[in-house]
ZAMARGU-4260 file (C-alpha; in steps of 0.2 Angstrom, whole numbers, plus 5000, padded with zeros to 4 digits):
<rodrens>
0) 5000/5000/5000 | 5007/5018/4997 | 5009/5030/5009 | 5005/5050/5007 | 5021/5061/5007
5) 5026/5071/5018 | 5030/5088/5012 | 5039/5105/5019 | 5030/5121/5015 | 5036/5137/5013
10) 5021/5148/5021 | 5026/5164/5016 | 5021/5159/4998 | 5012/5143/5002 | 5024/5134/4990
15) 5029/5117/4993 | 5049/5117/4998 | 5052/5097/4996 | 5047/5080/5001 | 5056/5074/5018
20) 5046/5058/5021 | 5031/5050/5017 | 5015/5048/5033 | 5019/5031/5042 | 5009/5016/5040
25) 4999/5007/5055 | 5017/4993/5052 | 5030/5007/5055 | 5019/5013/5069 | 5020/4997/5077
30) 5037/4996/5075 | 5042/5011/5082 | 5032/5008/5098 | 5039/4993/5098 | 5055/4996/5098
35) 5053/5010/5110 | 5047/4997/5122 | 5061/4986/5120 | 5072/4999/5126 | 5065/5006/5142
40) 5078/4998/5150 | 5093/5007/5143 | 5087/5023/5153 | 5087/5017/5172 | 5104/5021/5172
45) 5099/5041/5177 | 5119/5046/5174 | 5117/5040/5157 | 5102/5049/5156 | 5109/5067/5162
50) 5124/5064/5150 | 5113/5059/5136 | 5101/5076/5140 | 5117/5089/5139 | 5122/5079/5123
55) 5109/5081/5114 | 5107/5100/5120 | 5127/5102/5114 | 5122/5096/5098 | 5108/5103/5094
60) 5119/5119/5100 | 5130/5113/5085 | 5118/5110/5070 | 5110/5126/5076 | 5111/5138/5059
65) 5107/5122/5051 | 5092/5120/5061 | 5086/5139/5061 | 5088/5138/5043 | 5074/5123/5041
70) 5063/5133/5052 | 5062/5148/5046 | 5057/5141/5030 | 5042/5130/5035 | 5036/5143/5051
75) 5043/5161/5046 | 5046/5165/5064 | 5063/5172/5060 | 5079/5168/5066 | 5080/5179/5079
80) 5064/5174/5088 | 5071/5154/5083 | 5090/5157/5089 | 5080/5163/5107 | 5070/5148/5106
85) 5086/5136/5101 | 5094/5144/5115 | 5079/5140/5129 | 5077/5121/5122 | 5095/5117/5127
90) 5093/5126/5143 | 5077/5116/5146 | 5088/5099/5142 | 5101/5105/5153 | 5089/5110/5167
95) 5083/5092/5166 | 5100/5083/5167 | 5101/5091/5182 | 5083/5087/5190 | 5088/5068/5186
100) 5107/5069/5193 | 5099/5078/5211 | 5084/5062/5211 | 5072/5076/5220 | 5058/5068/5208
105) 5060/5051/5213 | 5052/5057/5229 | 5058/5045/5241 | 5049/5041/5256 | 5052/5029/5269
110) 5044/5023/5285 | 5050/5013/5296 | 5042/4997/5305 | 5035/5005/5321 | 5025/4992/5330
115) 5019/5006/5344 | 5007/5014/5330 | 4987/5010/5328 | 4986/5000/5318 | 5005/4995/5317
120) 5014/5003/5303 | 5024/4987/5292 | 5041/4995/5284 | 5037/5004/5270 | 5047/5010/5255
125) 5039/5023/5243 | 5047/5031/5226 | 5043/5033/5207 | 5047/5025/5194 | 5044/5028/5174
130) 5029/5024/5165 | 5033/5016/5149 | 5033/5022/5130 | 5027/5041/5129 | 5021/5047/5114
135) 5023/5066/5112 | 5013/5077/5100 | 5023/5092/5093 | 5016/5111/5093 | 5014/5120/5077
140) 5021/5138/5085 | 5036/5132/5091 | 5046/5120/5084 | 5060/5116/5095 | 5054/5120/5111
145) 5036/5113/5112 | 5040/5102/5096 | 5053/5086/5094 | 5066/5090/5105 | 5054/5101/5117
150) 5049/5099/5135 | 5036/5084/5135 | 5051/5074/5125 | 5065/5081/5136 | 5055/5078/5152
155) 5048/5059/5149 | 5068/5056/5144 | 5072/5063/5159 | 5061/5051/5170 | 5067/5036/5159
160) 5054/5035/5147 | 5057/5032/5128 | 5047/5043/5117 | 5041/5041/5100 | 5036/5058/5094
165) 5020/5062/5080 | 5031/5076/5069 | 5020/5092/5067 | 5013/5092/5049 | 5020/5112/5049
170) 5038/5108/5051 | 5044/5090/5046 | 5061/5094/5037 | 5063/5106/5055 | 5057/5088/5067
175) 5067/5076/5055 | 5082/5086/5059 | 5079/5088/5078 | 5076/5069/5080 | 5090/5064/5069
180) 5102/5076/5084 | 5091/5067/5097 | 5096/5049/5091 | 5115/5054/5088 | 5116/5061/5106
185) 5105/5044/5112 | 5122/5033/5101 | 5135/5045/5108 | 5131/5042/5126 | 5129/5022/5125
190) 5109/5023/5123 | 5100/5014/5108 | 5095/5026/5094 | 5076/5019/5096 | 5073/5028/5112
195) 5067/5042/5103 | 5058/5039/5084 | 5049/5052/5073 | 5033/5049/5066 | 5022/5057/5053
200) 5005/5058/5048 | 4988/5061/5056 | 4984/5042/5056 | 5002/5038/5064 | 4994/5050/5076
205) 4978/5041/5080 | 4988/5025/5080 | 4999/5030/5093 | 4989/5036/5106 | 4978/5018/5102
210) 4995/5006/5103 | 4994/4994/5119 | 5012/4996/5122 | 5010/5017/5124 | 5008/5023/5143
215) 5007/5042/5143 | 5004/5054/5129 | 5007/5073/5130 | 5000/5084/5116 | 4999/5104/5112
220) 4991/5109/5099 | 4970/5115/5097 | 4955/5109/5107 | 4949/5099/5094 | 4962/5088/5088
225) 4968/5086/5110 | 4952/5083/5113 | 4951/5069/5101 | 4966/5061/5106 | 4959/5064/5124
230) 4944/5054/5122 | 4953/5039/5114 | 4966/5038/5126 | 4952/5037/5142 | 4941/5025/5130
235) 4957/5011/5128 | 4954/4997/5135 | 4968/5002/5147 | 4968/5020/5147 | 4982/5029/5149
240) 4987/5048/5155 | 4984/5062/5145 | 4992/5079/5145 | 4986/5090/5135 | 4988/5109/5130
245) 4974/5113/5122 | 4967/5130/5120 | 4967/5148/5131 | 4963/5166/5132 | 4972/5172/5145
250) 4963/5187/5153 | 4966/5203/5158 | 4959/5214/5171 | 4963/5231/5174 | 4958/5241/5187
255) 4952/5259/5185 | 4967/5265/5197 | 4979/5255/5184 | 4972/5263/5169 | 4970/5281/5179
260) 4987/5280/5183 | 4997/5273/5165 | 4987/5271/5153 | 4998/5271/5141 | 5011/5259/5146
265) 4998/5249/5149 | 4991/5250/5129 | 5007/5250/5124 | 5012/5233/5134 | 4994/5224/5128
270) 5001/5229/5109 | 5016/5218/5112 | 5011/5207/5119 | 4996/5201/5109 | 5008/5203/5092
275) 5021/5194/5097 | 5026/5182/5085 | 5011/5186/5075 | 4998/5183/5091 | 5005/5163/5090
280) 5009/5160/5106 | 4998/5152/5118 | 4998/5163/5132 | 4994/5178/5123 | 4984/5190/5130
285) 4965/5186/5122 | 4954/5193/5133 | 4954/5210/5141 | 4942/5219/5154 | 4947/5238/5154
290) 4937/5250/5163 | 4924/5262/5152 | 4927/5280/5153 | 4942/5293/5152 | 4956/5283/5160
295) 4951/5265/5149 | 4948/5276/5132 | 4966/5284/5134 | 4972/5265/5135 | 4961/5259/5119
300) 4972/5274/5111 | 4986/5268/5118 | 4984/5251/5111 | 4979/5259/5095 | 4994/5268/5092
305) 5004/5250/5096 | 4994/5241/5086 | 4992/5251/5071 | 5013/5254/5068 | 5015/5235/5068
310) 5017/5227/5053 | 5009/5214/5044 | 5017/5198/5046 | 5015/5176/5041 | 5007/5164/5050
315) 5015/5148/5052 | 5002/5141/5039 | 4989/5144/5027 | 4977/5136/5037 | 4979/5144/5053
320) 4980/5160/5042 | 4962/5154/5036 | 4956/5149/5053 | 4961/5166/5060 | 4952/5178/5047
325) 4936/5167/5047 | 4936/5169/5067 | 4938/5189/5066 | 4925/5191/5054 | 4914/5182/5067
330) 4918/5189/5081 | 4916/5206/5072 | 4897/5205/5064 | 4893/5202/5082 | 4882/5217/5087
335) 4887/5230/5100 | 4906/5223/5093 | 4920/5238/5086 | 4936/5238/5079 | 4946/5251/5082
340) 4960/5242/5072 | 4953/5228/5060 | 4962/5214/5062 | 4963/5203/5043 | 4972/5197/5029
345) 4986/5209/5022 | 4991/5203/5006 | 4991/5184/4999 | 5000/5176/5011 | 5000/5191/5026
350) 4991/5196/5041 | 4986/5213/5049 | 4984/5213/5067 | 4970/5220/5076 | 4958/5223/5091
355) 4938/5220/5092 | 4929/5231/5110 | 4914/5226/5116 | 4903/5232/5129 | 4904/5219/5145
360) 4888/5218/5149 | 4886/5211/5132 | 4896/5195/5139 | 4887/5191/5155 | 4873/5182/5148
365) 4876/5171/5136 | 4871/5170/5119 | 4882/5173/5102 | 4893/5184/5110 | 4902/5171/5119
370) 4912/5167/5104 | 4923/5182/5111 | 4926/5171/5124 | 4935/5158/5114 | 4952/5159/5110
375) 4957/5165/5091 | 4972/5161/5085 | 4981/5175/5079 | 4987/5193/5082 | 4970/5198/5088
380) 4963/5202/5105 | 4943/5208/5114 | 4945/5222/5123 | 4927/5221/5135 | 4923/5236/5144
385) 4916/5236/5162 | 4905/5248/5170 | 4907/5244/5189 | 4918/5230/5197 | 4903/5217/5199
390) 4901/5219/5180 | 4919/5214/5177 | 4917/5199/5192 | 4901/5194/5182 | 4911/5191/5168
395) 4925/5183/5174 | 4914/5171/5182 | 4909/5164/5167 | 4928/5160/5155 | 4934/5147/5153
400) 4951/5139/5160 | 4967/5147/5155 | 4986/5144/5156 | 4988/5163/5162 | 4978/5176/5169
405) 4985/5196/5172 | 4980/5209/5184 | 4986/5225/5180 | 4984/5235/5195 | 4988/5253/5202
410) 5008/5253/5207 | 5009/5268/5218 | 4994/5270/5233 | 4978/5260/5236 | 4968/5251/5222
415) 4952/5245/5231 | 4944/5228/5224 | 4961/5223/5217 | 4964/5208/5230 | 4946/5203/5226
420) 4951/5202/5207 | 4964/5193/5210 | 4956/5182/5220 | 4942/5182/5206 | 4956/5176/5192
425) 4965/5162/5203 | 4953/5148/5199 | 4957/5154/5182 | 4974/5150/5178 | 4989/5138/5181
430) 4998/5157/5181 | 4995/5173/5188 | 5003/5189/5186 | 5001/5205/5192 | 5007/5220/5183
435) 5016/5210/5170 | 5010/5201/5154 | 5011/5181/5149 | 5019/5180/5135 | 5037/5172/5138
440) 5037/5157/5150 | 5053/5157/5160 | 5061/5137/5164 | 5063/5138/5181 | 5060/5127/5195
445) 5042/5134/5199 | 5037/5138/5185 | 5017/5130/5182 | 5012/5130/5162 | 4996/5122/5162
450) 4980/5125/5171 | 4960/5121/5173 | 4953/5113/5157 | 4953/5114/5142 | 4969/5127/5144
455) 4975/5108/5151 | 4967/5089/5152 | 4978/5086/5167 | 4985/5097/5182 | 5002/5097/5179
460) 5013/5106/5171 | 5023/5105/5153 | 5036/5117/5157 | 5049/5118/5172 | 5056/5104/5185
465) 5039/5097/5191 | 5036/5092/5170 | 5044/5076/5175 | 5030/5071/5186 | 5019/5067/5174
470) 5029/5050/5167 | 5031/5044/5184 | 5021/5032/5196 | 5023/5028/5213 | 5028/5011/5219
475) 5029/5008/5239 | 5039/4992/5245 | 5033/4984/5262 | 5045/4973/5274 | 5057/4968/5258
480) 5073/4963/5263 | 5088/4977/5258 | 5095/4966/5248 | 5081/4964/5237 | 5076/4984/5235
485) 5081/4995/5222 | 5097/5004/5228 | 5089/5020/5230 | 5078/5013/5244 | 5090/5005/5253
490) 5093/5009/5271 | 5111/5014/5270 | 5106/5025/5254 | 5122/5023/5245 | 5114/5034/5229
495) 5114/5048/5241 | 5097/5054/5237 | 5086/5068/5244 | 5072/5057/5254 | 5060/5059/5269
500) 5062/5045/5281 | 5048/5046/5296 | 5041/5062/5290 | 5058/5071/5291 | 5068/5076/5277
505) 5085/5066/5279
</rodrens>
């Protein structure tokens, strides 16, 4: 049977560039999950695992103009934006190396036999250990760090789990390279090649999630297509963990003491924000509530000005570019809905951005209007304007979940209501920042990218340290002899591991 192939587009002209594979059957499927499985083994070693991770960074750090160059021509991000985002994948690899090297997510916990207790407490020996073959699905918007060698890949490797990865349909010369660095770094550091393996195709895609031998999944891409995969994973016959980043509108409040007091810095920071690699990232700013009257109209202006000197500018594909202008011109026919700065195509193969306002209390009752509600793609943002704070509350009482939410609040004197918004947007949002705006998501230690669905399908995280945790299960041992446990549990701890031991950190 032949396969459809698999071709690199150039999407600031639409053109194909050329053919880098061809989709992969439900055989080649198979095989790559198999002999993903049959390597698990090769990654308990966690010092092989660390020196593996930084290899793979350094290399990727070598083929890096090589690398830059693919991307570019399949996402038009630019090689600026994609040398800053080379530069935070091998940092994120790195930072990994050295979660697995410190053995803090191994969470060890150990109790010991205490006879005196009611009921009495056996020995017991707690810590986590991998799940199996992950299968990771890569992002459109950015194609190394969310994509093949991204933060799901890097942190189920991290935890010992082999991955085979569904490539992106908008970057495959881009994920062919990656993975062929990933498997060279795996050969370098004494680990088989098959502990990562690239995919293509949509069907490959559904497969994966569907194989037997596949134990966790993590996806980022729309609603629709995670949702999909979601509901196939829980409707396995042994379902599996799915975490998915699907979808989010990030809101905005700001007081009328923030916009009395900078109005313009805070137009002028919305602007960049919601443009930022052509409104494509998934924590831009979609969703505003600024206050009506004089001190919100001198921040619509503000945001004006910003939006209206940026330039046109290409989404990573036709489609998404299609997707986006048939939203706008939704959103827009809506009545009470303006637009200051029409947001819409630019030429063939370009995009204007833009900014719809609408009155709030248009939004607190259901109805058509609640498409402003839903993210859209693009360099776009709603701009709702309240009256009173219980009409902003009323609002916010009825979005959705979000990766991000923002207060922007008064910086000098008293903002009455402020700690009640906040309060208002923390059910909202894996994230919340005050005075600050969401786009950019640092890699540190506590650092949450996720949050209530459909921003996520699971509470975790896909970005920072605790990312490992959703590969891992916990597994306690009761009254096994020390010469039977794993080394890491036994009583003499020769690993030298963090580890609590009854209830105290040791």
């Amino acid at each position: 049977m032949s396969t459809a192939p698999v071709w690199s587009v150039d999407p600031r002209s639409g053109n194909p560039r050329e053919q880098v594979a061809v989709e992969a059957t439900a055989e080649e499927v198979d095989r790559a999950v198999r002999a993903a499985h049959s390597v698990r083994d090769a990654l308990a070693d966690r010092t092989a695992r660390a020196a593996f991770l930084r290899t793979a960074a350094e290399l990727l750090e070598e083929s890096g103009a090589h690398i830059i160059e693919a991307a570019d021509a399949e996402t038009a991000l630019g090689p600026a934006r994609l040398t800053g985002e080379l530069a935070r994948t091998a940092a994120q690899l790195r930072s990994f190396a050295e979660v697995v090297e410190e053995g803090g997510h191994l969470d060890i916990r150990i109790d010991h036999e205490d006879g005196s207790r009611t009921p009495p407490w056996p020995d017991l020996r707690r810590w986590k250990i991998p799940l199996g073959v992950v299968a990771v699905y890569a992002a459109s918007n950015f194609p190394l760090a969310f994509s093949v060698p991204g933060g799901d890949t890097a942190s189920a490797l991290a935890a010992g789990c082999p991955v085979v990865i569904k490539a992106h349909p908008g970057h495959p010369a881009t994920s062919e390279l990656c993975a062929s660095v990933l498997r060279r770094a795996a050969a370098r550091t004494g680990l088989p090649e098959d502990v990562v393996t690239l995919v293509h195709g949509f069907d490959a895609g559904v497969g994966l999630i569907r194989h037997p031998l596949v134990s966790a999944a993590g996806f980022t891409g729309s609603v629709r297509g995670g949702r999909a995969l979601f509901d196939a994973a829980a409707a396995r016959p042994v379902p599996i963990p799915f975490h998915g980043e699907l979808g989010s509108l990030n809101p905005v409040v700001v007081t009328e003491a923030a916009a009395a007091e900078r109005a313009a810095e805070i137009g002028a920071g919305l602007g960049a924000s919601m443009t930022l690699g052509t409104g494509q990232f998934c924590t831009k700013p979609g969703f505003v509530l600024a206050p009506a009257g004089g001190a919100g109209d001198h921040l619509v202006k503000a945001l004006t000005e910003t939006v209206s000197s940026t330039g046109s500018g290409v989404m990573l594909d036709h489609r998404m570019r299609d997707a986006f202008l048939a939203g706008v011109r939704e959103r827009a026919r809506l009545p009470g809905v303006e637009a200051p700065v029409t947001p819409g195509a630019a030429g063939e193969h370009t995009v204007s951005a833009g900014f719809l306002t609408v009155p709030a209390d248009r939004l607190t009752a259901g109805g058509p209007h609640d498409a402003l509600l839903e993210e859209c793609f693009g360099p776009v943002t709603v701009i709702a304007r309240y009256a009173t704070r219980d009409e902003a509350a009323a609002v916010l009482a009825r979005l959705p979940g979000n990766l991000t939410a923002t207060l922007q609040t008064a910086t000098e004197g008293e903002d009455p209501g402020a700690a009640g918004l906040l309060a208002a947007l923390t059910p909202l949002a894996g994230r919340v920042l005050v005075n600050g705006w969401p786009t950019g998501v640092a890699v540190a230690p506590a650092q949450h990218h996720g949050g209530p669905y459909p921003a996520t399908t699971s509470p975790t995280t896909s970005v920072g340290a605790t990312a490992i945790e959703r590969w891992l299960r916990p597994v306690t041992y009761q009254n096994t002899p020390d010469a039977l446990l794993p080394p890491e549990l036994r009583e003499d701890n020769p690993l030298g591991l963090p580890r609590r031991v009854d209830g105290r950190r040791a």
